[in-house]
VEXTI-877359 format. One record per residue (C-alpha): x, y negated, z negated. Coordinates in steps of 0.05 Angstrom, whole numbers, plus 5000, padded with zeros to 4 digits. Layout:
<pts>
XYZ ...
</pts>
This chain:
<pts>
715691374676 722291574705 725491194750 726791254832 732891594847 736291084903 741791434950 745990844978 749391055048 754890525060 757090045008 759689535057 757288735051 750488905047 750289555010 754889204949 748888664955 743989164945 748189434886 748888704857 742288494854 738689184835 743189154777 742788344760 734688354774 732888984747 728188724695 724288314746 723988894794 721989444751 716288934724 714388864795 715289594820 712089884761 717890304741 725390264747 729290344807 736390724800 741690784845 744191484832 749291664896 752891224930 756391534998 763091105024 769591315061 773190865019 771691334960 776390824903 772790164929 766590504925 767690694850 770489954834 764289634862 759190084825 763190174754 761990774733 755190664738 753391254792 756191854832 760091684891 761092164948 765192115011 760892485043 754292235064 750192955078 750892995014 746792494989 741192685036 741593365017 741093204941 733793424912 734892854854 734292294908 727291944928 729891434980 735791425017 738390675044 741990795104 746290155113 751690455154 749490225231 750290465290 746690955334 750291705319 751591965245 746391375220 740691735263 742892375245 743392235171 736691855175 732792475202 736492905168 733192525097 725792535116 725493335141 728393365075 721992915051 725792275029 722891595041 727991245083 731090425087 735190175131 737289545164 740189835219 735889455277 740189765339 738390475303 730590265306 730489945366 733690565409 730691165364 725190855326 719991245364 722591885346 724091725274 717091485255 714291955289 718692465244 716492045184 708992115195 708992815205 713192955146 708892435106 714391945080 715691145094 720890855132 721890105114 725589675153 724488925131 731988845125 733088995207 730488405227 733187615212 735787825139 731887535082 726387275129 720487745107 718687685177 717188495182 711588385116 708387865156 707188145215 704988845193 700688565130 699987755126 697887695187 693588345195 687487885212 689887645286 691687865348 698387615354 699687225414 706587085417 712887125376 719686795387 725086675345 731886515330 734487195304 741987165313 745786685271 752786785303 749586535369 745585965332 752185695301 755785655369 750185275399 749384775349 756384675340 756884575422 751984045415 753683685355 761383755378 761283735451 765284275456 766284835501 763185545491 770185855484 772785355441 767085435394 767086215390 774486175365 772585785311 765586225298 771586765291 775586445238 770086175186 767786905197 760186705234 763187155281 765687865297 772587925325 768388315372 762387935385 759788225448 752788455412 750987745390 754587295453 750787765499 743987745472 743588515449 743288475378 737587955384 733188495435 733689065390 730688555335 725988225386 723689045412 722789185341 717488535330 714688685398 712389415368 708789135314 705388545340 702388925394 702389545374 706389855429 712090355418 719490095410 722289945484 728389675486 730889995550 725489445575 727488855547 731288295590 736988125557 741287415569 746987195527 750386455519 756686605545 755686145611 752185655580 755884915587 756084315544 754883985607 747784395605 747584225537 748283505536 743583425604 737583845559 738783355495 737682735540 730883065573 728983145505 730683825493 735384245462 737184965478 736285525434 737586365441 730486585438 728387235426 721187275455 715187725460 708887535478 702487825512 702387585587 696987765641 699887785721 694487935781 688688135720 693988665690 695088555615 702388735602 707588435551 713487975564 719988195521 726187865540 732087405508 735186905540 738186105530 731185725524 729984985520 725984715465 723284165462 727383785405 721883565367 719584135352 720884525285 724885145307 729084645356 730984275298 734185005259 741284905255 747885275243 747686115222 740885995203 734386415237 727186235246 721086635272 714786235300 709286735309 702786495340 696586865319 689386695341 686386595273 691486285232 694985855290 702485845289 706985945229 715285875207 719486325180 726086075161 732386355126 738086595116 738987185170 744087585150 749687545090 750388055027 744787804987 739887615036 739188195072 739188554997 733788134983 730088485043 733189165028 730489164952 722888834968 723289515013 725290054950 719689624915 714689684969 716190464974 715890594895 710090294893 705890684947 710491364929 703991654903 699491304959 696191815000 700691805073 694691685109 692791105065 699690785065 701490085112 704290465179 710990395199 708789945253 703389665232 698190125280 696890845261 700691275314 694491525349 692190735359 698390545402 696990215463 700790345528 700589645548 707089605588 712389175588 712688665648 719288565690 722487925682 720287715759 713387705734 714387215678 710486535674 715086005642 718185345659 724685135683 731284775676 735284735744 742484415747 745284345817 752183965840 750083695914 753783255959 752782445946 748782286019 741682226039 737282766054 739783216001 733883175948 728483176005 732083876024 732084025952 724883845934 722384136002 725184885984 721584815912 714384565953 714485265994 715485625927 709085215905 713684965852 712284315821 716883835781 716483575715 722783155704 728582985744 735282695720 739482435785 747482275756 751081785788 757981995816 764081835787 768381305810 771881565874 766982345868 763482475931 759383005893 754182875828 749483235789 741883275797 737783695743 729983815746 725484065696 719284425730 711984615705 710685365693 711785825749 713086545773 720886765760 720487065825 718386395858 724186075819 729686615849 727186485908 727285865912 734785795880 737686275935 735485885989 738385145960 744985565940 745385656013 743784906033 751784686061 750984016009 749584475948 756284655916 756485335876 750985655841 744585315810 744585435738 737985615717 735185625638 728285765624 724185305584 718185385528 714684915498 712085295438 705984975425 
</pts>
């Protein structure tokens, strides 16, 4: 049988990867596939680097149209990012009737609507296992392993850049600053880093599990999105001696407020408590706990991002797609798990109507009354405490900390609350405020 003609659109970390490990596995993967898999066109500015990378070994192109254009190509891997020429090139292949991969999550998570809707109609796959947390086959297990269950929650540790800085903040004491600087110079992090600091690159992966989980199109205009840039080691260290450590979380999860089913979708600093598997994941690494009503909850851990993992993702795709190439579309696994015309409109809940607990820092003055004010305010927001650590002051400090852990309640209830101790005259500054699951 002849092989699948592969077009390669970028040739980058992950796309010399995908190169690399097509060409040392090949064997093993046309055993498993059934027939061979051949990258034929590679498309890269950098024309000469292109043509050292691959050898010889297939036609390189500057220009990516025409790869998508070409009638010889099956699948076109799309592995340049970003939101313009990568959507346009990615249409562009299935009107032309090419199955599509890509690992571009931002591309999915803002246009992913419109391009599997163009997919279905035009009767090709779009794969996508390599958008989300790497070589985690996170994407297989939620639209096939766990088929059975109704998902009830997902959250997971999908950006390793932030999950370095935080365990290098507690392990180190350090600073968030400090730490990023060195994140910059072993390479764990962009010189521009905004996407992972901020939270954003961890939404559009946490929109994209949202969509099939619950079967809901991709919203990430909805998602509530919290980086670690204000975070402290002084929040840090507080959390580890509660018992806790603090983790970005990327979390969806089905949520019911005033009888109203709805879905929560948000990232943010969360503390875990530490003895608790996904507390305990460390450096660039990733994790995904995913709670479903038959099978419980289950890991997944691994590398989540890096040349070959994320090939490893990008290949089990070109396998998956040669495989069901002669599959009748309406037979094939659906891009998102639900056939189009079984979406639910199940909406996406603002972040004031969120159920979770609480971690609450506040600097107050060292006198009498002050907790009484403090624990009064929280009473009229019918908010109830868990844990409370009260510091003493330093040596000659008229001011200390005092940090509370509370049982679930309403974010509104919390906002409210914190506005009106910020405005108490012995609270100094602003109450930091970290959410807190429990994950069991």
């Amino acid at each position: 049988m002849k092989p699948i003609k592969v077009g390669l659109l970028g040739i980058g970390t992950v796309g010399s990867g995908t190169f690399q490990v097509l060409k040392r596995n090949q064997e093993e993967i046309r055993r498993r596939a059934g027939r061979g898999i051949e990258i034929a066109m590679v498309a890269d500015l950098n024309v000469e680097r292109a043509r050292e990378l691959t050898g010889g070994a297939c036609e390189v192109v500057a220009d990516a149209r025409q790869v998508v254009e070409h009638p010889d190509i099956d699948i076109v891997v799309e592995l340049i990012g970003g939101y313009g020429i990568a959507r346009e090139l990615v249409l562009k292949a299935i009107a032309n009737g090419k199955h599509v991969v890509t690992a571009n999550k931002a591309l999915l998570a803002t246009h992913g609507n419109e391009i599997f809707k163009a997919a279905q109609e035009k009767g090709v796959m779009v794969a996508f296992e390599a958008a989300v947390a790497g070589g985690i086959p996170i994407i297989k297990a939620l639209r096939e392993g766990l088929t059975a269950n109704r998902i009830e929650w997902i959250a997971g540790i999908i950006n390793g850049t932030t999950n370095f800085i935080l365990s290098e903040m507690r392990d180190k004491g350090l600073d968030f600053d400090v730490v990023l600087k060195e994140a910059q110079r072993l390479g764990y992090a962009e010189a521009d880093p905004t996407f992972d600091i901020e939270g954003v690159d961890a939404a559009h992966k946490a929109t994209i599990m949202s969509a099939i989980a619950f079967g809901i199109p991709v919203q990430f205009d909805k998602a509530h999105v919290e980086g670690i840039t204000k975070l402290q080691a002084t929040d840090i260290r507080y959390a580890e001696q509660l018992g806790y450590r603090i983790k970005l979380l990327g979390i969806a999860k089905r949520a019911e407020v005033n009888g109203v089913a709805g879905i929560e979708l948000r990232v943010h600093p969360t503390l875990i408590p530490a003895k608790r598997l996904i507390a305990n994941v460390e450096g660039a690494m990733n994790a995904v706990l995913v709670q479903g009503d038959a099978v419980g909850a289950t890991l997944y851990y691994g590398k989540g991002a890096g040349a070959e993992p994320t090939a490893s993702a990008v290949i089990a795709d070109l396998v998956d797609i040669t495989r069901l190439a002669t599959a009748d579309p309406g037979h094939r696994v659906p891009h998102l798990a639900f056939q189009p015309n079984a979406m639910t409109d199940t909406p996406i809940l603002p972040m004031s109507e969120i159920t979770t607990s609480y971690y609450l820092r506040m600097q107050v003055a060292d006198q009498p009354g002050v907790l009484a004010d403090i624990t009064r305010i929280l009473a009229d927001a019918t908010i109830s405490i868990d844990a409370m650590l009260q510091k003493e002051p330093a040596e000659g400090e008229s001011q200390t900390d005092i940090i509370m852990l509370t049982h679930q309640t309403r974010e509104k209830h919390v906002e409210a609350a914190i506005a009106r101790i910020e405005a108490l005259p012995t609270v100094a500054g602003q109450v930091t405020k970290i959410r807190l699951e429990q994950l069991s």
